[in-house]
PDBQT receptor file of N, H, CA, C and O in Angstrom, charges set to zero:
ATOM      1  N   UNK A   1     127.009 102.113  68.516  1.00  0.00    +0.000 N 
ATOM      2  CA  UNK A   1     127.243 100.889  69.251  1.00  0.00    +0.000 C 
ATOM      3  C   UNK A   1     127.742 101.233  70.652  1.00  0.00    +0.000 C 
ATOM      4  O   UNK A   1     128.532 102.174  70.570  1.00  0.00    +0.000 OA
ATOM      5  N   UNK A   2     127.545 100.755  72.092  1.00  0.00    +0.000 N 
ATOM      6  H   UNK A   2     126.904  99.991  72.159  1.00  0.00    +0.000 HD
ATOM      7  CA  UNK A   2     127.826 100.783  72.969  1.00  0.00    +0.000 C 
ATOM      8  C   UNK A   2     129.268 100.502  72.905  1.00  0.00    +0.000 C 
ATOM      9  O   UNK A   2     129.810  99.772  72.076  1.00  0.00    +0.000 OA
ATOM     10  N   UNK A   3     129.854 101.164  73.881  1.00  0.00    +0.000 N 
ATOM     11  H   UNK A   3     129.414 101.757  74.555  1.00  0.00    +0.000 HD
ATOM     12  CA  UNK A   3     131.787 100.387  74.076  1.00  0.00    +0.000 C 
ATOM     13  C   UNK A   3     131.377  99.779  75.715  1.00  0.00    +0.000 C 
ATOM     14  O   UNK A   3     130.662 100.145  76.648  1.00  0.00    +0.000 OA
ATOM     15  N   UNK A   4     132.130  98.853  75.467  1.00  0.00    +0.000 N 
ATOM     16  H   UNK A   4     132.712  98.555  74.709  1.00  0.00    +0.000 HD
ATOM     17  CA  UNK A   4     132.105  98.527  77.047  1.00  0.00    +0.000 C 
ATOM     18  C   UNK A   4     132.575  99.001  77.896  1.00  0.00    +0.000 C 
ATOM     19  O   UNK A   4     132.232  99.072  79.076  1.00  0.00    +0.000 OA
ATOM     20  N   UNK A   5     133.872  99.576  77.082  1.00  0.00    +0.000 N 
ATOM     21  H   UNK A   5     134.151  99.519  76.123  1.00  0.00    +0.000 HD
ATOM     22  CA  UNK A   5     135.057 100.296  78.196  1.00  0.00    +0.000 C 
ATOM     23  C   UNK A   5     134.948 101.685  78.548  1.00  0.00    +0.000 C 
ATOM     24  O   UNK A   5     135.724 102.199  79.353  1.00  0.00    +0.000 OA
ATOM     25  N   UNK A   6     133.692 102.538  77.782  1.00  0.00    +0.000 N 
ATOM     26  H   UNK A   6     133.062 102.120  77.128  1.00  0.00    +0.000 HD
ATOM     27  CA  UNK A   6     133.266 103.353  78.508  1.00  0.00    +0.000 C 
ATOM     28  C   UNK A   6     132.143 103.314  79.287  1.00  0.00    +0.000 C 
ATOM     29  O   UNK A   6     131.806 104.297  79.946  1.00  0.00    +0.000 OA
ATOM     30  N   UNK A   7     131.538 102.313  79.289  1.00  0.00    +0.000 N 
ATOM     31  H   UNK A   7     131.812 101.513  78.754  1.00  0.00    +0.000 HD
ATOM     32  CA  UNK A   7     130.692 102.227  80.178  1.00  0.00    +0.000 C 
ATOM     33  C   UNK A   7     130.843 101.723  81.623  1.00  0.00    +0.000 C 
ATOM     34  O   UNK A   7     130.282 102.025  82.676  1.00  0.00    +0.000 OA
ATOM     35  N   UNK A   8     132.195 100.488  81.157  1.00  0.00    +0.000 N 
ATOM     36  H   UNK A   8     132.651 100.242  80.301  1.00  0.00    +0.000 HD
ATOM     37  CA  UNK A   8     133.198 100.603  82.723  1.00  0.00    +0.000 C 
ATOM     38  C   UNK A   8     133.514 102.045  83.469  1.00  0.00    +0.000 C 
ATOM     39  O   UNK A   8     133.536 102.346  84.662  1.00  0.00    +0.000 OA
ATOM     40  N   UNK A   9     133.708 102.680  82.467  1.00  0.00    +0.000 N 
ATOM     41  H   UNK A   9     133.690 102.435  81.498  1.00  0.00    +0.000 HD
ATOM     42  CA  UNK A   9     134.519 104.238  83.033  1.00  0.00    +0.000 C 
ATOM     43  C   UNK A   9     133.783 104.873  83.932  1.00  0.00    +0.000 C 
ATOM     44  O   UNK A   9     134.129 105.210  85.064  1.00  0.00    +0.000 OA
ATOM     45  N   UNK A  10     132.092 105.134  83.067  1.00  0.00    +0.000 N 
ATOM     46  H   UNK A  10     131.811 104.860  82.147  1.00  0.00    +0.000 HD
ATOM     47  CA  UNK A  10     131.409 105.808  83.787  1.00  0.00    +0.000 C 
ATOM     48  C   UNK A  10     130.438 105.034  85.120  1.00  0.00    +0.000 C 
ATOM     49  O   UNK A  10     129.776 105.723  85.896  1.00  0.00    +0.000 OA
ATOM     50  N   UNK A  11     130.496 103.557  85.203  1.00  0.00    +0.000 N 
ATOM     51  H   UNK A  11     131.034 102.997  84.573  1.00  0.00    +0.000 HD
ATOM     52  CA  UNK A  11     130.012 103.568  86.534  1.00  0.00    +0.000 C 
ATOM     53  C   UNK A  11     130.382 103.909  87.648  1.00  0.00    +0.000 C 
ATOM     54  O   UNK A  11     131.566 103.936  87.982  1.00  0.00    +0.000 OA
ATOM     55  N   UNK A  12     129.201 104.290  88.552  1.00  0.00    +0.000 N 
ATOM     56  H   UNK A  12     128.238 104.268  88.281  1.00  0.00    +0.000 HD
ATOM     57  CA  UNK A  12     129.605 104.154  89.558  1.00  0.00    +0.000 C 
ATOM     58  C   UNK A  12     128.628 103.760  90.576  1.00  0.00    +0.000 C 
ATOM     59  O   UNK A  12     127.402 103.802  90.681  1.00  0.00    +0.000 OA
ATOM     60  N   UNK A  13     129.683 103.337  91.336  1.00  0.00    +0.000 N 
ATOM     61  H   UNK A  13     130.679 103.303  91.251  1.00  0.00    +0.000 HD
ATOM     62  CA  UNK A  13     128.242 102.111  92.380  1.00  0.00    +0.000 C 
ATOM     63  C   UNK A  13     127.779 102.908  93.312  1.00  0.00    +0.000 C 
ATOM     64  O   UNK A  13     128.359 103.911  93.726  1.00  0.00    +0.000 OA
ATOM     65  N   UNK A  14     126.264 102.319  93.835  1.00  0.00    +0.000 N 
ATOM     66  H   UNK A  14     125.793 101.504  93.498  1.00  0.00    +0.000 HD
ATOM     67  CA  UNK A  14     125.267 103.061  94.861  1.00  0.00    +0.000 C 
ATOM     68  C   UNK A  14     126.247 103.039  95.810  1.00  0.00    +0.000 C 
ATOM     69  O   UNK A  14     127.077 102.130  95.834  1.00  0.00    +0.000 OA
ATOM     70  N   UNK A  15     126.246 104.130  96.764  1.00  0.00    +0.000 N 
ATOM     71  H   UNK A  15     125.572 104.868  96.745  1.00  0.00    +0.000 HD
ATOM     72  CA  UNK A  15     125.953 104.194  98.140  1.00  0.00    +0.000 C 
ATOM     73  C   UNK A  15     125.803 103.814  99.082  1.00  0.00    +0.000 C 
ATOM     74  O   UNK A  15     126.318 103.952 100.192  1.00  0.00    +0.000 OA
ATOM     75  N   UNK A  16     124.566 102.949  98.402  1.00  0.00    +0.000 N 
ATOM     76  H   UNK A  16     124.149 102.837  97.500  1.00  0.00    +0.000 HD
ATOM     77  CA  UNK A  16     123.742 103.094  99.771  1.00  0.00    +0.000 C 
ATOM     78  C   UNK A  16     123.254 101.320  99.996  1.00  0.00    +0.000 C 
ATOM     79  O   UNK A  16     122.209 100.929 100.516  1.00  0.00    +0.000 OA
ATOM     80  N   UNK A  17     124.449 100.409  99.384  1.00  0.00    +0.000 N 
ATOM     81  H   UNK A  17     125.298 100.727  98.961  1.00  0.00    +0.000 HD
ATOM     82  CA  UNK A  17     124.599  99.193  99.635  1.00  0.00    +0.000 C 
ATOM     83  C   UNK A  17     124.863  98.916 100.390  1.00  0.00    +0.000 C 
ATOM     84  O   UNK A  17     124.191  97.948 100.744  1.00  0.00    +0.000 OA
ATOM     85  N   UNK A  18     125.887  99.293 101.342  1.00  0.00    +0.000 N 
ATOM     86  H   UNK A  18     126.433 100.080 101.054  1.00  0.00    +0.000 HD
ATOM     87  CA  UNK A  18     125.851  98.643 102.559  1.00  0.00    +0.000 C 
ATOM     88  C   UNK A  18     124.518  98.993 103.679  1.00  0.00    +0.000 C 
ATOM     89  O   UNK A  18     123.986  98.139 104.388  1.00  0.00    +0.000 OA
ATOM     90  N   UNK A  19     124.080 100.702 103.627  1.00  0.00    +0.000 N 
ATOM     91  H   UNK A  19     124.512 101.396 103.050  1.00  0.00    +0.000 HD
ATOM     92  CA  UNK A  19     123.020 101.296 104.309  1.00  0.00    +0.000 C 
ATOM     93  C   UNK A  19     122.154 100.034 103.824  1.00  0.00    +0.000 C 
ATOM     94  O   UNK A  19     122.012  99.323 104.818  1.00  0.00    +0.000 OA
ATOM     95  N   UNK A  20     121.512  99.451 102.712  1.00  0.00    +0.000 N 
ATOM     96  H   UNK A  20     121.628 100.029 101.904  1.00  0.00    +0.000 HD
ATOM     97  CA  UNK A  20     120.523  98.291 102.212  1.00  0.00    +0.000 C 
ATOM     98  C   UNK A  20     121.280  97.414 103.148  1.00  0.00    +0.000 C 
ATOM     99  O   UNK A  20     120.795  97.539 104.272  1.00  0.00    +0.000 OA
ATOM    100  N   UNK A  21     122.250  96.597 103.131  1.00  0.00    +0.000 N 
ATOM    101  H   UNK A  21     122.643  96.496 102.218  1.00  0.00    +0.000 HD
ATOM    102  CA  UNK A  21     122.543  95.651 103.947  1.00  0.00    +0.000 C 
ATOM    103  C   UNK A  21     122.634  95.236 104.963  1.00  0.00    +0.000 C 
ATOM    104  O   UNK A  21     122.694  94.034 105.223  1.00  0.00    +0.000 OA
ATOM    105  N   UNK A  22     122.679  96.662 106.208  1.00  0.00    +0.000 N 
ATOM    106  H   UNK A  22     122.629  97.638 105.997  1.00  0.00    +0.000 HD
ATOM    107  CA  UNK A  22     122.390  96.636 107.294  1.00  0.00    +0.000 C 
ATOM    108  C   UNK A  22     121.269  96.317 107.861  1.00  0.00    +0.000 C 
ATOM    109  O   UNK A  22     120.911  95.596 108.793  1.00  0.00    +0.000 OA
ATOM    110  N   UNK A  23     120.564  97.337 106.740  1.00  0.00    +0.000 N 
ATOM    111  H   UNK A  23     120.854  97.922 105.983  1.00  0.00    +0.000 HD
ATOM    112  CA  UNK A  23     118.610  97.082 107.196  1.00  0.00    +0.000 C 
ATOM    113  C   UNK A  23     118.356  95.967 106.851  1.00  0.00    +0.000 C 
ATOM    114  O   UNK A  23     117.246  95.641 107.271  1.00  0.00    +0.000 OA
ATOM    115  N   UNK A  24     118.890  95.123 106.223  1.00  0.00    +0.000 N 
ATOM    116  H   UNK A  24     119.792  95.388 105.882  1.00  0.00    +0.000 HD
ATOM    117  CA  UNK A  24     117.886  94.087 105.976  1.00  0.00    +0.000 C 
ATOM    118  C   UNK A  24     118.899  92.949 106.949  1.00  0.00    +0.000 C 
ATOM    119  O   UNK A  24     118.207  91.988 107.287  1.00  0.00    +0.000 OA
ATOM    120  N   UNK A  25     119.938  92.876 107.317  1.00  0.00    +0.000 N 
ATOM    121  H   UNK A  25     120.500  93.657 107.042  1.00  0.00    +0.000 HD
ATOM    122  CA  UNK A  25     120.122  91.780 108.123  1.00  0.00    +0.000 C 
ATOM    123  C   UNK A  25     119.869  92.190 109.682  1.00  0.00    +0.000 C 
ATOM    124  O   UNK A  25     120.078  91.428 110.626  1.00  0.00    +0.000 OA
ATOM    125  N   UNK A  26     119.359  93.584 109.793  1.00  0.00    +0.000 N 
ATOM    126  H   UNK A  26     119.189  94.203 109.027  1.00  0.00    +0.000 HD
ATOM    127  CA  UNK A  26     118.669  94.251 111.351  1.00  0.00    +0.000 C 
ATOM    128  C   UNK A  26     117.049  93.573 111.081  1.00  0.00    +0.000 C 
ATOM    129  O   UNK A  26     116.187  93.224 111.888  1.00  0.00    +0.000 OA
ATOM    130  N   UNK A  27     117.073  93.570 109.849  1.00  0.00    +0.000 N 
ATOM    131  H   UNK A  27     117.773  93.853 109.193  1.00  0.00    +0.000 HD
ATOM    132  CA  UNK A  27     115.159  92.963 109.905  1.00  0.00    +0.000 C 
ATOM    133  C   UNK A  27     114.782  91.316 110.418  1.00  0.00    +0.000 C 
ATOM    134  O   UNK A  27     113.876  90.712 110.993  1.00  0.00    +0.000 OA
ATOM    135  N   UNK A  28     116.432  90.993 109.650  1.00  0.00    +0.000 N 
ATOM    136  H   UNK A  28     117.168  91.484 109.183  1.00  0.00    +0.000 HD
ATOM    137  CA  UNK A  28     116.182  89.852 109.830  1.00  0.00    +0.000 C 
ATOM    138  C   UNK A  28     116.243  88.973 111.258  1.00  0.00    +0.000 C 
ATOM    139  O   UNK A  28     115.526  88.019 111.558  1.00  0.00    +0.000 OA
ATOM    140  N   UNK A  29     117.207  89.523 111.965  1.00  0.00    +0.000 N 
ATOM    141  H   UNK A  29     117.790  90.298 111.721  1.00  0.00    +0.000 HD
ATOM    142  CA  UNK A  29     117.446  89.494 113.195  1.00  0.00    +0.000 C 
ATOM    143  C   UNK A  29     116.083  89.799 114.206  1.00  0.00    +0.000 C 
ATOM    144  O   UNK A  29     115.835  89.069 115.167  1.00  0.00    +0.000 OA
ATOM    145  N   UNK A  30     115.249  90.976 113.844  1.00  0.00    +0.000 N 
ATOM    146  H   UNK A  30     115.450  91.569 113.064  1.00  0.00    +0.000 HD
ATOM    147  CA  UNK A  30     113.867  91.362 114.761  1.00  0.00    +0.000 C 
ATOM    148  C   UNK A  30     113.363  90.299 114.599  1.00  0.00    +0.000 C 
ATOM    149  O   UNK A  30     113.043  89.674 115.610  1.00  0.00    +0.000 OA
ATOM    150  N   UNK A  31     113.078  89.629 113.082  1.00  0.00    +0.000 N 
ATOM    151  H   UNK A  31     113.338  90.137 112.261  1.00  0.00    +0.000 HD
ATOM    152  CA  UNK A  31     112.000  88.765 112.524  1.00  0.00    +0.000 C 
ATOM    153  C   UNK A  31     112.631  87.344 113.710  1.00  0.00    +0.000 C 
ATOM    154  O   UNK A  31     111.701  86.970 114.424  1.00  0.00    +0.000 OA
ATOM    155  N   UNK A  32     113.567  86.804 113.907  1.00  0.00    +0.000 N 
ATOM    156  H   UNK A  32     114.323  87.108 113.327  1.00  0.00    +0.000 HD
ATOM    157  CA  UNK A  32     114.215  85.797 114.593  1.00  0.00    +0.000 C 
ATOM    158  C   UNK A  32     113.608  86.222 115.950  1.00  0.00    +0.000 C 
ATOM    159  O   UNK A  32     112.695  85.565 116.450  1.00  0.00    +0.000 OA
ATOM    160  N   UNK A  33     114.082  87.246 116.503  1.00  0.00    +0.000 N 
ATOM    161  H   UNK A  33     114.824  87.780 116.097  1.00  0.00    +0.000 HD
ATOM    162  CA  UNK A  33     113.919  87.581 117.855  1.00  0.00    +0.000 C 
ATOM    163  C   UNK A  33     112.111  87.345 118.280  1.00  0.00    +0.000 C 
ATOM    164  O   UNK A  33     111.736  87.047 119.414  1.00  0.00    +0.000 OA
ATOM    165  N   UNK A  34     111.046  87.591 116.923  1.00  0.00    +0.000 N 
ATOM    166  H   UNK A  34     111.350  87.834 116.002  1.00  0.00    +0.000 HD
ATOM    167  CA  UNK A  34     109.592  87.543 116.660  1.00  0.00    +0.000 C 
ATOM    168  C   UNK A  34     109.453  86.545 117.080  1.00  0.00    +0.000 C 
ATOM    169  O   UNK A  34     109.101  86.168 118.198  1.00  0.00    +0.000 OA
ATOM    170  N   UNK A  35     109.829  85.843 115.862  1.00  0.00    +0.000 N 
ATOM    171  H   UNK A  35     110.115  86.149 114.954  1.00  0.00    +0.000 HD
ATOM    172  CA  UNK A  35     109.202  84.155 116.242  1.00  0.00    +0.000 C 
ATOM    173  C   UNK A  35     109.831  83.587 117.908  1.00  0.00    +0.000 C 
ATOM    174  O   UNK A  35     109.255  82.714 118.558  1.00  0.00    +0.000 OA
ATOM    175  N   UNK A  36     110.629  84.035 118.197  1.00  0.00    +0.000 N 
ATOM    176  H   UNK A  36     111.096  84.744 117.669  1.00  0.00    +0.000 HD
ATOM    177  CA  UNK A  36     111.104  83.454 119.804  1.00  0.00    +0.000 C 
ATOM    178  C   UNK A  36     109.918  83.861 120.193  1.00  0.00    +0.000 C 
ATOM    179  O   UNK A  36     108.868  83.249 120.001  1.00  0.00    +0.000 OA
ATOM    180  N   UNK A  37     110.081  85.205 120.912  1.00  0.00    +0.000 N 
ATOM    181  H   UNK A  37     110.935  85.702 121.067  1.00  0.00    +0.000 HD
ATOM    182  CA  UNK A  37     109.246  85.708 121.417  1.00  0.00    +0.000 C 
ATOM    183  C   UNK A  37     107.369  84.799 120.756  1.00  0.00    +0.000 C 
ATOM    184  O   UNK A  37     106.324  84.580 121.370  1.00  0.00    +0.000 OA
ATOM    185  N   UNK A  38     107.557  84.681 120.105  1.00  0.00    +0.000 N 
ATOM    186  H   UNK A  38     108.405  84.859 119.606  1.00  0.00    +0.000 HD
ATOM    187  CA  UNK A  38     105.984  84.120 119.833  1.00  0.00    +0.000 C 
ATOM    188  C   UNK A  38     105.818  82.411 120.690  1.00  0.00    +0.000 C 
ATOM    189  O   UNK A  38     104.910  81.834 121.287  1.00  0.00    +0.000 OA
ATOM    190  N   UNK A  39     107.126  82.117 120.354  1.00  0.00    +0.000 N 
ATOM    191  H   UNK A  39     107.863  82.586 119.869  1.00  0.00    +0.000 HD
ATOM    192  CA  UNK A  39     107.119  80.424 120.405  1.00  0.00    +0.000 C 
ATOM    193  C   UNK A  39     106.950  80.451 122.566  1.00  0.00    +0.000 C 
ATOM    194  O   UNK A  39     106.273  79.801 123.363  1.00  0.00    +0.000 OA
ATOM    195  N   UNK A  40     107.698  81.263 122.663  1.00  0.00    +0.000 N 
ATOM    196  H   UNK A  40     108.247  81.791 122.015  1.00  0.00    +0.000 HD
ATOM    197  CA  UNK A  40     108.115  81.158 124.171  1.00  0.00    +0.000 C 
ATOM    198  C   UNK A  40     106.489  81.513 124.613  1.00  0.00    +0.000 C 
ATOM    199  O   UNK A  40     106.135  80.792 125.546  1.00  0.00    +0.000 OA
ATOM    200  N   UNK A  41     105.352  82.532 124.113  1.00  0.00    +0.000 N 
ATOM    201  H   UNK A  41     105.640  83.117 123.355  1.00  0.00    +0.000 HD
ATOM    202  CA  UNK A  41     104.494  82.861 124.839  1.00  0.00    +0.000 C 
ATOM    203  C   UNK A  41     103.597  81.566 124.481  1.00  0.00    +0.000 C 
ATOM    204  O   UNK A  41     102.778  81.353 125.375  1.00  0.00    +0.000 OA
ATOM    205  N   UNK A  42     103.545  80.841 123.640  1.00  0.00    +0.000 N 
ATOM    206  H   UNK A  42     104.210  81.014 122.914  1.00  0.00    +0.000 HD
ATOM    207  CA  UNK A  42     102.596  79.698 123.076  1.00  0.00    +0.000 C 
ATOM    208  C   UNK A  42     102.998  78.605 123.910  1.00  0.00    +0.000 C 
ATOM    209  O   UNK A  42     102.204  77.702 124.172  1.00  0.00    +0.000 OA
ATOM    210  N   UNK A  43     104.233  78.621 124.368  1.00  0.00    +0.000 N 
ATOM    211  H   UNK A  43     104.878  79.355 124.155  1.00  0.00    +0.000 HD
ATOM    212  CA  UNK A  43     104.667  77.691 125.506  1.00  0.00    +0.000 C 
ATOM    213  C   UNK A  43     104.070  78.013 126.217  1.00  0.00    +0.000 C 
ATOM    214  O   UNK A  43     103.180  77.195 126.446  1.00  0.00    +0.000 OA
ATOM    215  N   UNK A  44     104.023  78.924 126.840  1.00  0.00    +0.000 N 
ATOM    216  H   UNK A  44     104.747  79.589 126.653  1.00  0.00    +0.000 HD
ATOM    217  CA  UNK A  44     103.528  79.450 128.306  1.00  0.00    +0.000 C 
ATOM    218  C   UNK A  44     101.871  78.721 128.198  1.00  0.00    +0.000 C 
ATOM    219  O   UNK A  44     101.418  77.736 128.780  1.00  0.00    +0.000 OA
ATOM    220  N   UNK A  45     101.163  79.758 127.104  1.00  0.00    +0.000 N 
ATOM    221  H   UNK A  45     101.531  80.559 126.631  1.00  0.00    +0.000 HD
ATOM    222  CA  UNK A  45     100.001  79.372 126.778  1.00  0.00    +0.000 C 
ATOM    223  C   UNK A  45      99.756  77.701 127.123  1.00  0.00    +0.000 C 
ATOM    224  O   UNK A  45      99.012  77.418 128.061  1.00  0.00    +0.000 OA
ATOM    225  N   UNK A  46     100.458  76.536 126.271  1.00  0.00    +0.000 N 
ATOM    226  H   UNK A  46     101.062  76.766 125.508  1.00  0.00    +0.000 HD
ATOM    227  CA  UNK A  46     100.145  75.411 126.461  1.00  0.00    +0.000 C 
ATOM    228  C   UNK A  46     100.901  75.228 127.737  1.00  0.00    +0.000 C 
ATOM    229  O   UNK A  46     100.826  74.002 127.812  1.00  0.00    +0.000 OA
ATOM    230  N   UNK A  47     101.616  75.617 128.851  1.00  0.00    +0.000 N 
ATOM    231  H   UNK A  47     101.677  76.613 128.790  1.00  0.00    +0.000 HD
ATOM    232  CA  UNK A  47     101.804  74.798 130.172  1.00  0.00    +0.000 C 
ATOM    233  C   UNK A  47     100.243  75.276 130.960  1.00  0.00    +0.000 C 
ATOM    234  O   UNK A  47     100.049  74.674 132.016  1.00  0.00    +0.000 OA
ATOM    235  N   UNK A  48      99.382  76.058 130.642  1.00  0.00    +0.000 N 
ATOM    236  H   UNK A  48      99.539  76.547 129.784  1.00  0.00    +0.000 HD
ATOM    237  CA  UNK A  48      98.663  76.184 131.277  1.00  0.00    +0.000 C 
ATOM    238  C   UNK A  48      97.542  75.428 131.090  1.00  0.00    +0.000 C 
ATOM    239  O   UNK A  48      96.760  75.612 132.023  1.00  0.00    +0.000 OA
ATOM    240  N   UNK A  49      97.094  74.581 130.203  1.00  0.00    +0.000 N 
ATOM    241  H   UNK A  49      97.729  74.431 129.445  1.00  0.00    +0.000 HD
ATOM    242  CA  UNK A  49      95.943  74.173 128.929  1.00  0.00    +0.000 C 
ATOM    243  C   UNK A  49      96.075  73.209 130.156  1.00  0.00    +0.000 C 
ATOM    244  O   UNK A  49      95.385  72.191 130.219  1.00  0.00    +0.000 OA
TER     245      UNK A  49
């Protein structure tokens, strides 16, 4: 049978959770900065139409 309380004992947590957390709220931030950058040139595009 499993114990719980050794299986408390022996975890231990990744690493590399915060390294994951950075990258993905740096992605998310490019992806924001994307769509600007897209919206602002489609402006441009339609002041000229």
């Amino acid at each position: 049978m499993i114990s719980l309380k050794d299986e408390i004992k022996n975890f231990k947590p990744l690493l590399e959770i915060d390294d994951i957390e950075d990258s993905i709220n740096n992605d998310d931030f490019k992806d924001i900065l994307d769509m600007l950058s897209y919206i602002s040139k489609q402006k441009n595009i339609d002041d000229y139409k």
